[in-house]
DSSP file (Angstrom, degrees, kcal/mol; ACC not computed):
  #  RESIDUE AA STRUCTURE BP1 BP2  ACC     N-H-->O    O-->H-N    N-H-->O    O-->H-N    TCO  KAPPA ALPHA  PHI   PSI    X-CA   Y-CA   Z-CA
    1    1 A X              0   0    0      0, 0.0     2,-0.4     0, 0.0    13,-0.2   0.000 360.0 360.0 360.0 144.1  -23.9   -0.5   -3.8
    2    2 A X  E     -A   13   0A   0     11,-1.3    11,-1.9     0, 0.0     2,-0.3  -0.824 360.0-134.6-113.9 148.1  -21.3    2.1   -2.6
    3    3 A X  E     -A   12   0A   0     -2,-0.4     2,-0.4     9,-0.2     9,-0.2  -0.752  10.5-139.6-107.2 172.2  -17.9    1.9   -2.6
    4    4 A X        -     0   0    0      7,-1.1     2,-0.9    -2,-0.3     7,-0.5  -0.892  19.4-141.2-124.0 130.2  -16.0    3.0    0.5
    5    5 A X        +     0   0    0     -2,-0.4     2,-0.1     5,-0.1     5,-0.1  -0.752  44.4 143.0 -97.2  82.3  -12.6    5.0   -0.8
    6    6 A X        -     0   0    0     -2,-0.9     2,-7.3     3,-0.3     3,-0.1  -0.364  67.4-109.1-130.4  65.2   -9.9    4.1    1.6
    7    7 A X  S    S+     0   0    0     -2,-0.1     3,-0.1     1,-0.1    -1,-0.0   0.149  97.8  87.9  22.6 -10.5   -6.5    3.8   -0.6
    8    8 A X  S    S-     0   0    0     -2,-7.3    -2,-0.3     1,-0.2    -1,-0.1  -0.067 109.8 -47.5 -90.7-162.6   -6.8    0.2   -0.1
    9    9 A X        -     0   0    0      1,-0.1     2,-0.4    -4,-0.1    -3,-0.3  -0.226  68.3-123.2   1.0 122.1   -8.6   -2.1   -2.0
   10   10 A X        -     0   0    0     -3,-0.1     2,-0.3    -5,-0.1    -5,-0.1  -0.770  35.2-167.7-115.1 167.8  -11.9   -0.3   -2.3
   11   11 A X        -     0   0    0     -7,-0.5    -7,-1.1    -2,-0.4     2,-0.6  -0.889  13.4-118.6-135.7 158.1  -14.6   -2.8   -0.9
   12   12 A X  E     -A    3   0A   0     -2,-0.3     2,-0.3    -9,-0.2    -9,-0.2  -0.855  23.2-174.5-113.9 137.3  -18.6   -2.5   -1.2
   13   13 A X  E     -A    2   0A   0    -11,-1.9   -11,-1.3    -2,-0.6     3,-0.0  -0.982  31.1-102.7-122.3 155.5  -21.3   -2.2    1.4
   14   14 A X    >>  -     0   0    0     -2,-0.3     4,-1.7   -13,-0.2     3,-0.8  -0.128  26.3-120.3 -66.8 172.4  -24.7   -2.3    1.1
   15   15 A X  H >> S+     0   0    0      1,-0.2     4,-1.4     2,-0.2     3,-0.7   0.949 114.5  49.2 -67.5 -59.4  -26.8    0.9    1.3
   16   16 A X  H 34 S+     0   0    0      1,-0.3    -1,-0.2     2,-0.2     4,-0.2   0.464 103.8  55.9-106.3  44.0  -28.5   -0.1    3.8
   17   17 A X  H <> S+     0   0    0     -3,-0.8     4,-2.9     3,-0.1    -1,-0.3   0.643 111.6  47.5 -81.4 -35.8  -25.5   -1.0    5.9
   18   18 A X  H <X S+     0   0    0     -4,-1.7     4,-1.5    -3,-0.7    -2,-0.2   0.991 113.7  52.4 -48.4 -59.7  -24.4    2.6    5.3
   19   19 A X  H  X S+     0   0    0     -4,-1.4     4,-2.6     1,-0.3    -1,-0.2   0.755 109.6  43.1 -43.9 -49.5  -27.9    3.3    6.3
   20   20 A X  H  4 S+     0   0    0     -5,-0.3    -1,-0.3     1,-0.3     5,-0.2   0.945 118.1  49.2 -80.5 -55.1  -27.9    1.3    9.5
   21   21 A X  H  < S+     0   0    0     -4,-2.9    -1,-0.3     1,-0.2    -2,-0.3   0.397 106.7  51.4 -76.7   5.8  -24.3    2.8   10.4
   22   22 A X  H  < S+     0   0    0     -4,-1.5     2,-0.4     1,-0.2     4,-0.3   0.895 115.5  44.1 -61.8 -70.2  -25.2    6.1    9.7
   23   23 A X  S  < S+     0   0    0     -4,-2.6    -2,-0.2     1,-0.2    -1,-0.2  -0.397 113.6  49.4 -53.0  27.0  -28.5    5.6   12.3
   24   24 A X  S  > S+     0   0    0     -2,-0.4     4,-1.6    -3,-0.2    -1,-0.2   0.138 113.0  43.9 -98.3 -37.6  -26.7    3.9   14.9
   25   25 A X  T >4 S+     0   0    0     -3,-0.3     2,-3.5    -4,-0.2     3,-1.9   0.483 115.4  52.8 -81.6-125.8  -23.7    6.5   15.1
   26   26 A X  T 3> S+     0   0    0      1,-0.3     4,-0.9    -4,-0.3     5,-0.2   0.297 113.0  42.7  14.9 -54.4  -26.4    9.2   14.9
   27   27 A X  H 3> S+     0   0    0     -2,-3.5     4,-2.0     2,-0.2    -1,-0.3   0.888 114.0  52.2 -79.5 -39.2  -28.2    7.6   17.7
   28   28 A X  H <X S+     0   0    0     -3,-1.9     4,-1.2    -4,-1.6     5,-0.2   0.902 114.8  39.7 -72.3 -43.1  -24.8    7.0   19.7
   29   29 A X  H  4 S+     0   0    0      2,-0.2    -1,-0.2     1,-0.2    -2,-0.2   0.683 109.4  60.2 -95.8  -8.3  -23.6   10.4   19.6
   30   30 A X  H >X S+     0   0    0     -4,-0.9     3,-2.7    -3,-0.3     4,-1.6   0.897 110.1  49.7 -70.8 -67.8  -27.4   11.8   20.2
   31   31 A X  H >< S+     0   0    0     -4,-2.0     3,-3.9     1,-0.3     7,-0.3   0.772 111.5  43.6 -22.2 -95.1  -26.9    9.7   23.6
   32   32 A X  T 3< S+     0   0    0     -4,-1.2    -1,-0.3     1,-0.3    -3,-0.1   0.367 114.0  49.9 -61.2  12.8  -23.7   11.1   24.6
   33   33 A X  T <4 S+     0   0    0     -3,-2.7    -1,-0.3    -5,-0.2    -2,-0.2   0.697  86.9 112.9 -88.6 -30.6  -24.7   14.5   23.8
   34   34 A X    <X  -     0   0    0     -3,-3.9     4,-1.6    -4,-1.6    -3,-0.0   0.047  52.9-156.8 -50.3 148.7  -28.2   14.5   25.8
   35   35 A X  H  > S+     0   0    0      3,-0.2     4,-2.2     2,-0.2     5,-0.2   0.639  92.9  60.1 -98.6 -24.9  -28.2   16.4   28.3
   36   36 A X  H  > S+     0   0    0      2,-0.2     4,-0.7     3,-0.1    -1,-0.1   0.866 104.0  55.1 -58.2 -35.1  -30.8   14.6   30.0
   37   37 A X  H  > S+     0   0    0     -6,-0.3     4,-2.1     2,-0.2     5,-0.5   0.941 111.0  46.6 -51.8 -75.0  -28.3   11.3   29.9
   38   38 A X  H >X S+     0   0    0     -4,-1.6     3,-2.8    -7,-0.3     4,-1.2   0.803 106.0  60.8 -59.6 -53.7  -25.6   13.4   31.6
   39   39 A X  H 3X S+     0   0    0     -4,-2.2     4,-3.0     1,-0.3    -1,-0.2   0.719 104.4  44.7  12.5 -72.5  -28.2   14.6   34.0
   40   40 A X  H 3X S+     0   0    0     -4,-0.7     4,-0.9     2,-0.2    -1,-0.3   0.693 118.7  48.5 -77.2 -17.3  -29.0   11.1   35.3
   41   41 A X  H << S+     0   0    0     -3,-2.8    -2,-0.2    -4,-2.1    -1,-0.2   0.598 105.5  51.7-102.9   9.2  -25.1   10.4   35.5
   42   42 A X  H >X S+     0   0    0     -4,-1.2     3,-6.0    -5,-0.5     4,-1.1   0.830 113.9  43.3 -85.1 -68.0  -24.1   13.0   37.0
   43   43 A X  H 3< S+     0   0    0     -4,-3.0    -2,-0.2     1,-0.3    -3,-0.1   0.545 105.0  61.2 -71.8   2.9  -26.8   12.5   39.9
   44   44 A X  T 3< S+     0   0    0     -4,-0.9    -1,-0.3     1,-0.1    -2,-0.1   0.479 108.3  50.8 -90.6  12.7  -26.2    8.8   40.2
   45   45 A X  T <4 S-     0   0    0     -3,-6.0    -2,-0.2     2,-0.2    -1,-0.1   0.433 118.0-113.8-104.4  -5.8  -22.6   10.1   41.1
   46   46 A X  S  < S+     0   0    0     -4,-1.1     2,-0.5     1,-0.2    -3,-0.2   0.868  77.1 108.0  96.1   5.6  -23.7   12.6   43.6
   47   47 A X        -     0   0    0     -5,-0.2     2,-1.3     2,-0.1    -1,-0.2  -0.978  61.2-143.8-149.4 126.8  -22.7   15.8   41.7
   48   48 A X        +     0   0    0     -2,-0.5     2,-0.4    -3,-0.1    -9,-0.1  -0.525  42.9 144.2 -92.0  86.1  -24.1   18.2   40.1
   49   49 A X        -     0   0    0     -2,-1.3     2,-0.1   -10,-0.1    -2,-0.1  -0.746  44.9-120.3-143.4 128.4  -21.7   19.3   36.6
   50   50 A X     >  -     0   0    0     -2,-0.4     4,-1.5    35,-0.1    -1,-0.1  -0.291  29.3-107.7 -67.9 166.3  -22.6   20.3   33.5
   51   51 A X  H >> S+     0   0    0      2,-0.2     4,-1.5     1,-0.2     3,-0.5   0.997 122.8  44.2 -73.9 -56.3  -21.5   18.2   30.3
   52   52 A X  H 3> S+     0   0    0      1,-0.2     4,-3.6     2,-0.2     5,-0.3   0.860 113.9  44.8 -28.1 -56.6  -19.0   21.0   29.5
   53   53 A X  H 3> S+     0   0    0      1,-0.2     4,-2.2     2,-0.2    -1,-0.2   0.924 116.4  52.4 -76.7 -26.2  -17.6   21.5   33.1
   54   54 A X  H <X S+     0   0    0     -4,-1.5     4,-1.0    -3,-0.5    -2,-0.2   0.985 114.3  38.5 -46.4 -55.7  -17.5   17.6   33.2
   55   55 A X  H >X S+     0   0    0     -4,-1.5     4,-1.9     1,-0.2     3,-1.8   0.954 117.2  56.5 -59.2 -50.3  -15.5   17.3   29.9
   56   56 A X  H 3X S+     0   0    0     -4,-3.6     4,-3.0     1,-0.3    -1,-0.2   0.864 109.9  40.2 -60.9 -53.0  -13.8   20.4   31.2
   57   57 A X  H 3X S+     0   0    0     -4,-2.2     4,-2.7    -5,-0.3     5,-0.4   0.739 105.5  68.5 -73.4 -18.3  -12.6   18.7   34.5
   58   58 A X  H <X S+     0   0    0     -3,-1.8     4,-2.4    -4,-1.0     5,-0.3   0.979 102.3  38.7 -41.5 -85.7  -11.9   15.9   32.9
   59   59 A X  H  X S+     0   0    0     -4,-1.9     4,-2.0     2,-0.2    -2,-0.2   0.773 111.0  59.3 -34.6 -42.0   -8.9   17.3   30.9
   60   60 A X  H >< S+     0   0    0     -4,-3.0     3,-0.9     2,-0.2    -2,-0.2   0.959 106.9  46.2 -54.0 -77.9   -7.7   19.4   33.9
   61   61 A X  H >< S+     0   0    0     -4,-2.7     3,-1.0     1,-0.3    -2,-0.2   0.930 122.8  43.5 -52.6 -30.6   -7.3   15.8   36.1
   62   62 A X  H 3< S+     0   0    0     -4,-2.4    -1,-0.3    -5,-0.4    -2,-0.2   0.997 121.6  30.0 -79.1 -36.3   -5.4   14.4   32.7
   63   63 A X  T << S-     0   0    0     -4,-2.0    -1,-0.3    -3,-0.9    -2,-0.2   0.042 105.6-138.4-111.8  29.3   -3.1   17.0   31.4
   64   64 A X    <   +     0   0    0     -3,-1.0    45,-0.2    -5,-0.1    -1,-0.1   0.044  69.8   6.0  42.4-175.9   -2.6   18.4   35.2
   65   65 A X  S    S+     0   0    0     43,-0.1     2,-0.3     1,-0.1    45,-0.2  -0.064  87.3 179.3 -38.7 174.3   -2.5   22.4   35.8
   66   66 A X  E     -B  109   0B   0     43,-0.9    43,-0.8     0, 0.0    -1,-0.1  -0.878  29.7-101.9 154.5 109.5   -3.4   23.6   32.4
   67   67 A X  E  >  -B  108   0B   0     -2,-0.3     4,-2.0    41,-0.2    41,-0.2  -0.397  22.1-126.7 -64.3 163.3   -3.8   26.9   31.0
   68   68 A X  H  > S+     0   0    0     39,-0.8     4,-0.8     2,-0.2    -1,-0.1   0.636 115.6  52.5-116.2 -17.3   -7.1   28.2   30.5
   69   69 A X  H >> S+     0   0    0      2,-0.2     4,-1.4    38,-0.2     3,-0.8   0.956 118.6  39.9 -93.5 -64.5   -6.1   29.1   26.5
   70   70 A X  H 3> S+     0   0    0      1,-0.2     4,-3.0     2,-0.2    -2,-0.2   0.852 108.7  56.4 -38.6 -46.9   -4.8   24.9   26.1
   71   71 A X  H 3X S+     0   0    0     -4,-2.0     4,-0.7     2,-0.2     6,-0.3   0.844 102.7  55.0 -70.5 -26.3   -7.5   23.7   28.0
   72   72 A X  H XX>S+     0   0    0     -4,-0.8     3,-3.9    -3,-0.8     4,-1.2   0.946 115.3  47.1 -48.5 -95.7   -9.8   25.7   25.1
   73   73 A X  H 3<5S+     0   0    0     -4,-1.4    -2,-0.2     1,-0.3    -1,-0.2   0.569 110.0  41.6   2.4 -66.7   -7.8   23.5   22.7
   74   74 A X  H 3<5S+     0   0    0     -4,-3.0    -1,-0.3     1,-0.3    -2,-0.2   0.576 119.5  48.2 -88.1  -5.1   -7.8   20.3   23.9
   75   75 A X  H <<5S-     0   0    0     -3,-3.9    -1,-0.3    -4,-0.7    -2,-0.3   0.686  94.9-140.2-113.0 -39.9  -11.6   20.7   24.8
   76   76 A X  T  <5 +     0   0    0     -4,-1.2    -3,-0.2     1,-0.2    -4,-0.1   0.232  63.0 128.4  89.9 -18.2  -12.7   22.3   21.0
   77   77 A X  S   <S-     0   0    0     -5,-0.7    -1,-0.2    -6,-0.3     2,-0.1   0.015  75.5 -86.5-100.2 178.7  -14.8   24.6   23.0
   78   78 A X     >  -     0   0    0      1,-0.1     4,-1.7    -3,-0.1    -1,-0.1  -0.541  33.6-126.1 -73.2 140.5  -14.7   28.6   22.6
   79   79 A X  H  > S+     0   0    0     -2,-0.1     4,-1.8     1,-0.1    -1,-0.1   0.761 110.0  56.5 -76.9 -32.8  -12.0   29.9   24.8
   80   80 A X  H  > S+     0   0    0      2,-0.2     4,-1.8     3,-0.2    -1,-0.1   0.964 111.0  42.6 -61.7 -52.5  -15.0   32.5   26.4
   81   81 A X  H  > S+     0   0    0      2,-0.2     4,-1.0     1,-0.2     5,-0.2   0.873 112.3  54.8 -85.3 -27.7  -17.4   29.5   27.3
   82   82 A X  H  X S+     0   0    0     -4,-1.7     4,-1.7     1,-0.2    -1,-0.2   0.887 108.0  47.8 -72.9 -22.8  -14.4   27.4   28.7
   83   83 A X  H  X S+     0   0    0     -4,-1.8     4,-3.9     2,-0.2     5,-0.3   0.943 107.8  53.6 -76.7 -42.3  -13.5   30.2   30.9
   84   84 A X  H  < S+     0   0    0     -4,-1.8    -2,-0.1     1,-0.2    -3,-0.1   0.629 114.3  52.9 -56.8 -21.8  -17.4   30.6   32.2
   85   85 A X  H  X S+     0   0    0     -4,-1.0     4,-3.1    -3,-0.2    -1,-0.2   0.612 103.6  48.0 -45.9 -47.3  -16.8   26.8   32.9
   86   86 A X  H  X S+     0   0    0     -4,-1.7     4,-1.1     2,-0.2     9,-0.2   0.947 112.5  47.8 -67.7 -49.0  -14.2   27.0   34.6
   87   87 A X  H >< S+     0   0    0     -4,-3.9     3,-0.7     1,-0.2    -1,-0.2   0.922 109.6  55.1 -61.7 -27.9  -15.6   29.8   36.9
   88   88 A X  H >> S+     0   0    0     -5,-0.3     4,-2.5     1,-0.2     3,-2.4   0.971 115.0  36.6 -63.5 -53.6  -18.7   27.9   37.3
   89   89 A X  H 3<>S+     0   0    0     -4,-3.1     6,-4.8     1,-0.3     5,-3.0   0.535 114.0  54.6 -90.6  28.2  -16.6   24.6   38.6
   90   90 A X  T <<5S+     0   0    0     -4,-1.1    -1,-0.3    -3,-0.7    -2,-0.2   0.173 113.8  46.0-113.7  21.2  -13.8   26.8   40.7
   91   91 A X  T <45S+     0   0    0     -3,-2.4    -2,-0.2    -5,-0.2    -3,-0.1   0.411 115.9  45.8-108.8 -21.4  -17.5   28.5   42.6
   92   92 A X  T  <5S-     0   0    0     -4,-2.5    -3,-0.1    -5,-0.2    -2,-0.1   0.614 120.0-132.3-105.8  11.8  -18.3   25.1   42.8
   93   93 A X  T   5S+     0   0    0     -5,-0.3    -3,-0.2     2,-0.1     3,-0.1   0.969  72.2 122.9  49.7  89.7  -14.5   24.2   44.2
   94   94 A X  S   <S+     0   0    0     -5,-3.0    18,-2.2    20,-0.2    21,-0.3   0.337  81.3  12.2-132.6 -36.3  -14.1   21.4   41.8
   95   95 A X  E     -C  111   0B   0     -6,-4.8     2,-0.5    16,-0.3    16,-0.2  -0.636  65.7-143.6-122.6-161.3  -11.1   23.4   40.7
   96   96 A X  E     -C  110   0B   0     14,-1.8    14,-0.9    -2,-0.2     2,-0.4  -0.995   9.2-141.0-149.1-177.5   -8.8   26.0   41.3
   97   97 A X  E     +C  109   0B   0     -2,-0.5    12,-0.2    12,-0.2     2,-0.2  -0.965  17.6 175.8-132.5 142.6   -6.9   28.6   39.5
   98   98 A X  E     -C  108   0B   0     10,-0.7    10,-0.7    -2,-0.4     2,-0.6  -0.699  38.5-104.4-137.3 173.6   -3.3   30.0   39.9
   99   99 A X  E     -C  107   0B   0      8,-0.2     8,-0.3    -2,-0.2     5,-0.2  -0.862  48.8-105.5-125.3 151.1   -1.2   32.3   38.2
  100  100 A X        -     0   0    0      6,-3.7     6,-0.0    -2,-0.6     0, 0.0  -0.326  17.8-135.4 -61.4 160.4    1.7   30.3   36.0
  101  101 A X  S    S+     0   0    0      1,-0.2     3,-0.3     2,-0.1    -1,-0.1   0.809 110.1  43.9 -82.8 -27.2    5.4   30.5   37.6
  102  102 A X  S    S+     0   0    0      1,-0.2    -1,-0.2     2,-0.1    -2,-0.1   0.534 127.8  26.0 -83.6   5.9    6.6   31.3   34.1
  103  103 A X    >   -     0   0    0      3,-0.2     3,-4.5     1,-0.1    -3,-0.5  -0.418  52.9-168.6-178.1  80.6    3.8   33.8   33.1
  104  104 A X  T 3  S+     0   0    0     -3,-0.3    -4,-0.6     1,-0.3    -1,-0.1   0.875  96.1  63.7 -47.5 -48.6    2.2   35.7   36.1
  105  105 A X  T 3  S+     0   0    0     -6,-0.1    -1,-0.3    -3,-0.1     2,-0.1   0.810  90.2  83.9 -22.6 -57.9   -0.3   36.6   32.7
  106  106 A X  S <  S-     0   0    0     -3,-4.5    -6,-3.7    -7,-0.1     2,-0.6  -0.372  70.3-156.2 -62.0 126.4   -1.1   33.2   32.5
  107  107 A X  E     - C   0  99B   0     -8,-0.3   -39,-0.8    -2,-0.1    -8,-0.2  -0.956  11.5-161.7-100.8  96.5   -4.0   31.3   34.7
  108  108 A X  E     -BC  67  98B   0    -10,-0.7   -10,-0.7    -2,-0.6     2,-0.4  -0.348  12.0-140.9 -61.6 150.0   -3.4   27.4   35.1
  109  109 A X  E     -BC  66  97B   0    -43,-0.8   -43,-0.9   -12,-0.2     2,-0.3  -0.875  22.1-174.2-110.0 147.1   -6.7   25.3   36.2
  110  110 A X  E     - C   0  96B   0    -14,-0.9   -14,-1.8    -2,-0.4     2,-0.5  -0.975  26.3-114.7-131.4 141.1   -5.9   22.7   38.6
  111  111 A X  E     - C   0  95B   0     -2,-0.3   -16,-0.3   -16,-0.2     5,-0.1  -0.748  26.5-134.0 -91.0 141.1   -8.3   20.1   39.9
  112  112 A X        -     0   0    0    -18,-2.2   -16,-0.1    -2,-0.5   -18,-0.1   0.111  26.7-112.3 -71.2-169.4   -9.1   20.3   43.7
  113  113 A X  S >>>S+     0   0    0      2,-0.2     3,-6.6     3,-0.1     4,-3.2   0.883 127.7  57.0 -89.0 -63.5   -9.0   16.8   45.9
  114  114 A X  H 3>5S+     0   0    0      1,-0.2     4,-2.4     2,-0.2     5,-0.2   0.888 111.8  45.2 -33.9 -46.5  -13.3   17.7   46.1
  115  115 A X  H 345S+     0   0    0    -21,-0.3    -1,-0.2     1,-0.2   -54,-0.2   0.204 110.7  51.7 -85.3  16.8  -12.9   17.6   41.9
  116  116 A X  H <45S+     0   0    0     -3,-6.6     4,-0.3     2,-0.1    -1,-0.2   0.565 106.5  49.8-108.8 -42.0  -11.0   14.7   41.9
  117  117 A X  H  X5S+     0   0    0     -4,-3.2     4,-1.1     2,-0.2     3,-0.2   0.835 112.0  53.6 -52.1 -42.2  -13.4   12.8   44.0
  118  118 A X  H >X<S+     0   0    0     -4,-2.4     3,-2.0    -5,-0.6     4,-1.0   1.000 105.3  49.5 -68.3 -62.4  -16.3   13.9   41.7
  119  119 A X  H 34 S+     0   0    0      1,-0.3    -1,-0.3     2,-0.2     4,-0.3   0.321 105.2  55.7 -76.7  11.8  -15.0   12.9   38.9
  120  120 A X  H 3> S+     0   0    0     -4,-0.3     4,-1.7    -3,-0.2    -1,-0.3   0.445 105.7  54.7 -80.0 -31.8  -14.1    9.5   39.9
  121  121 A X  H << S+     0   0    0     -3,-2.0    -2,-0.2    -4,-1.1    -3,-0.1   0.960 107.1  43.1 -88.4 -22.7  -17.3    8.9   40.9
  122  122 A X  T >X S+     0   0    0     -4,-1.0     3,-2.9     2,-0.2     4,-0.9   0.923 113.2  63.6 -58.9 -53.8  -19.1    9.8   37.5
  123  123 A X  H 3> S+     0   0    0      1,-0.3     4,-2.7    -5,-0.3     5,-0.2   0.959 106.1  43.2 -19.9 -62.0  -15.8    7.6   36.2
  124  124 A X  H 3< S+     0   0    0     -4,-1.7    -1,-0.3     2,-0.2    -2,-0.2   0.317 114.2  46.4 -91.6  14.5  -17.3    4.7   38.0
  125  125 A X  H <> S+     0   0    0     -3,-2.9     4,-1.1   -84,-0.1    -3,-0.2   0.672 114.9  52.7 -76.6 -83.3  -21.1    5.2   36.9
  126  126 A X  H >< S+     0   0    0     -4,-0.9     3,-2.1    -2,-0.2     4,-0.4   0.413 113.8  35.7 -39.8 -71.7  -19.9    5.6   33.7
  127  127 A X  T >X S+     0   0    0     -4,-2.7     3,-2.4     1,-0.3     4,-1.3   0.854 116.5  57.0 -55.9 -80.2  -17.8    2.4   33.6
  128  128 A X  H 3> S+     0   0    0      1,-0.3     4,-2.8    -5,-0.2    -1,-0.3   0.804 111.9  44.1   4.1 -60.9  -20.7    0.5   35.8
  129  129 A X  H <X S+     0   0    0     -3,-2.1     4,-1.3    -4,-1.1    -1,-0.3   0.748 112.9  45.9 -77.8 -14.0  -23.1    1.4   33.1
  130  130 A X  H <> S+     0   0    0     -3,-2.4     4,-1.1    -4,-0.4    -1,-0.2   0.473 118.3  49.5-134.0 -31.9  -20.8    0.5   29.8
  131  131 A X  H  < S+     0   0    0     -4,-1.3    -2,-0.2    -5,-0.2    -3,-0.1   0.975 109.5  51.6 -66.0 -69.3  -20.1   -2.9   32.1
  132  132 A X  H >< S+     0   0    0     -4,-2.8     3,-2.4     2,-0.2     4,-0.5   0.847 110.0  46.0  -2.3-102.4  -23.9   -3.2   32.5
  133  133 A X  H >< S+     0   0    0     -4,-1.3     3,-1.5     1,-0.3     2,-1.1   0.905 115.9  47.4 -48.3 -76.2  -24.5   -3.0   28.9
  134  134 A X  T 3< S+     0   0    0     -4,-1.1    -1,-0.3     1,-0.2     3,-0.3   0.330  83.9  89.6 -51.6  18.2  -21.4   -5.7   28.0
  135  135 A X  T <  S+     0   0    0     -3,-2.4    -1,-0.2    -2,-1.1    -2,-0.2   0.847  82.1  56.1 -80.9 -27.0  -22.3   -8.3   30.4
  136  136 A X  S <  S+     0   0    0     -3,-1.5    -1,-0.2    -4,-0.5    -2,-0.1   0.733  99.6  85.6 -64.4 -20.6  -24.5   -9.9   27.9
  137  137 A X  S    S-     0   0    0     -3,-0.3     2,-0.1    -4,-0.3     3,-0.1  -0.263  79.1-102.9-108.1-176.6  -21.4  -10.2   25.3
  138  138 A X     >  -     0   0    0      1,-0.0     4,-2.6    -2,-0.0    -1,-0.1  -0.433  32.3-107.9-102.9 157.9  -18.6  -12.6   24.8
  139  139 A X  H  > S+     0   0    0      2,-0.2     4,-0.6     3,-0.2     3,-0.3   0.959 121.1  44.8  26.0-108.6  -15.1  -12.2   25.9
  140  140 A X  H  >>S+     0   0    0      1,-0.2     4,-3.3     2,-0.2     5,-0.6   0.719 109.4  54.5 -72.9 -20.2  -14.1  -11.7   22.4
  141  141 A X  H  >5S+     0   0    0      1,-0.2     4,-3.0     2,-0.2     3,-0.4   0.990 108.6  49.1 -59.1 -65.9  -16.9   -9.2   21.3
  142  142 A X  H  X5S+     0   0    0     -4,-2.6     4,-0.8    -3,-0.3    -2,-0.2   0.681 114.3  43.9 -84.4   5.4  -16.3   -7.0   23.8
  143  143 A X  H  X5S+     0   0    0     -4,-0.6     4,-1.1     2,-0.1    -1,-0.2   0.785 115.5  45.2 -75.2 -37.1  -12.6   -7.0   23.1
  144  144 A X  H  X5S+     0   0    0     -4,-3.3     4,-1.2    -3,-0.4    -3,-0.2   0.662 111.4  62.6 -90.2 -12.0  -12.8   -6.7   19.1
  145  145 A X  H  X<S+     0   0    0     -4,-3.0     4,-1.8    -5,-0.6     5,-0.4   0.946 109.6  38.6 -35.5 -81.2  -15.7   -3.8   19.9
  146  146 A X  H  < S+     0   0    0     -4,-0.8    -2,-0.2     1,-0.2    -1,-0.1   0.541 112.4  50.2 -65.3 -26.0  -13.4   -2.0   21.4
  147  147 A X  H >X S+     0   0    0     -4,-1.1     3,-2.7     2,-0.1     4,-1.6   0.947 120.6  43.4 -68.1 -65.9  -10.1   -2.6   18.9
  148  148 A X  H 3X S+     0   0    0     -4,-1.2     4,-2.0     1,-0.3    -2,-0.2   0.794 112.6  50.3 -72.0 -15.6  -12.8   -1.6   15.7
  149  149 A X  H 3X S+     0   0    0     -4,-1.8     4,-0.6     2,-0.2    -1,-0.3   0.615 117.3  49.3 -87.6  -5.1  -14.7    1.8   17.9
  150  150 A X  H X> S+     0   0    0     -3,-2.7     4,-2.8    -5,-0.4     3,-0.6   0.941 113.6  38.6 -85.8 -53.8  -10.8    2.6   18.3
  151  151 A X  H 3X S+     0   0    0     -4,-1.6     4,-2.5     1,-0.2    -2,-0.2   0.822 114.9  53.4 -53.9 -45.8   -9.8    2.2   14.8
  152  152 A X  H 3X S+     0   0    0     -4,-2.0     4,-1.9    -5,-0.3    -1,-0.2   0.893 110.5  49.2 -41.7 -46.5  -13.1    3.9   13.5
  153  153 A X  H XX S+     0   0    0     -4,-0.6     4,-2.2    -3,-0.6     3,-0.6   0.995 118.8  36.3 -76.1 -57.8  -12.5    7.1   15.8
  154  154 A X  H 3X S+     0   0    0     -4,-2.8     4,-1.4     1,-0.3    -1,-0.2   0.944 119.4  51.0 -81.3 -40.9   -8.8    7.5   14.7
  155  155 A X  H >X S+     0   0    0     -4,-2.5     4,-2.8     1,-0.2     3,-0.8   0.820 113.0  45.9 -61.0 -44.5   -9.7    6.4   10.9
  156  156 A X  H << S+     0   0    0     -4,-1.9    -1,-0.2    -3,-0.6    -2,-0.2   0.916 115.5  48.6-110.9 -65.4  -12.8    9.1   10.7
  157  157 A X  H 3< S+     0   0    0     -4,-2.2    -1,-0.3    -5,-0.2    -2,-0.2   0.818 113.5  46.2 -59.9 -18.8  -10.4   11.5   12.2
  158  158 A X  H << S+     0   0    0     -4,-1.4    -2,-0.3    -3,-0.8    -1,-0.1   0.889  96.9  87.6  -8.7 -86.0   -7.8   10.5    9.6
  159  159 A X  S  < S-     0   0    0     -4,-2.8     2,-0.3    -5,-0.1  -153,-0.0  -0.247  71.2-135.3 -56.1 137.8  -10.0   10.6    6.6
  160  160 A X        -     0   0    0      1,-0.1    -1,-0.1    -2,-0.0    -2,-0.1  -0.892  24.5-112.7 -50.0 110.2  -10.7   13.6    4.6
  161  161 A X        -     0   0    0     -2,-0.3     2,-0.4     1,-0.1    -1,-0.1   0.034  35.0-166.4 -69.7 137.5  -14.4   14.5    3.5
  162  162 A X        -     0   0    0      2,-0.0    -1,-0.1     0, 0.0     0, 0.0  -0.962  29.2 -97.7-132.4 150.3  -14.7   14.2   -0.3
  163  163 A X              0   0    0     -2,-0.4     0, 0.0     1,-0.1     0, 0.0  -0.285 360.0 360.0 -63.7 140.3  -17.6   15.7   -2.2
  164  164 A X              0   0    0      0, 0.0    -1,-0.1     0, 0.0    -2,-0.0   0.687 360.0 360.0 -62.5 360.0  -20.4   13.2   -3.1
């Protein structure tokens, strides 16, 4: 048995429930990393975007004009590959670029109306397909899913990694 270190109470799981949640998050985050995945949702939305310039366009439509140095940030990505993104979806006029009022230096990203459209419609495969997959489940399963993958994400960002 292993203990789980969480200030509280410390509580046991089996190994090979660690095992099985280890391999099921591994397998979940293999998914949404494939490229092959995004492939097929991008084209049942009609648009052809990379996973980067997706995530990318994403963030633009949320945090509005956005500097190209923030948008690095909030993305994780290399400030070089998010700008090679960006040129790729402002050739593909998904966004556009301007120069800030407070800092003619500065380049804001904005999403066009075409790069608003797109990314509502990958919005709505995703959610379709994530519906799709929860139609089989109860009411309250798919509401206490979704309370414990919220609380896992922020706890896992939270926790600190301790040597085994």
């Amino acid at each position: 048995m292993k203990r789980l270190q969480t200030g509280r109470a410390p509580e046991t799981l089996g190994a090979g429930d660690l095992d099985r949640l280890q391999r099921s998050l591994e397998q979940l985050l293999r998914l949404n990393a494939s490229r092959r995945v995004h492939a097929k949702q991008a084209a049942a939305a009609g648009l052809a975007i990379s996973q980067p310039g997706y995530l990318l366009l994403r963030r633009i439509q949320e945090h509005g004009p956005v500097s190209l140095g923030d948008l690095a940030r909030m993305t994780e990505m290399d400030p070089a590959a998010a700008g090679r993104q960006v040129r790729q979806l402002e050739g593909d006029g998904l966004v556009t670029r301007s120069a800030s009022e407070g800092d003619g230096r500065v380049s804001l990203v904005s999403v066009t109306v075409k790069g608003a459209a797109g990314r509502r419609r990958i919005a709505s495969v995703l959610e379709a397909h994530l519906c799709d997959v929860l139609e089989q489940w109860s009411l309250r399963d798919r509401h206490q899913f979704a309370l414990l993958l919220d609380r896992f994400v922020e706890d896992s960002r939270a926790m600190p990694y301790r040597s085994g």
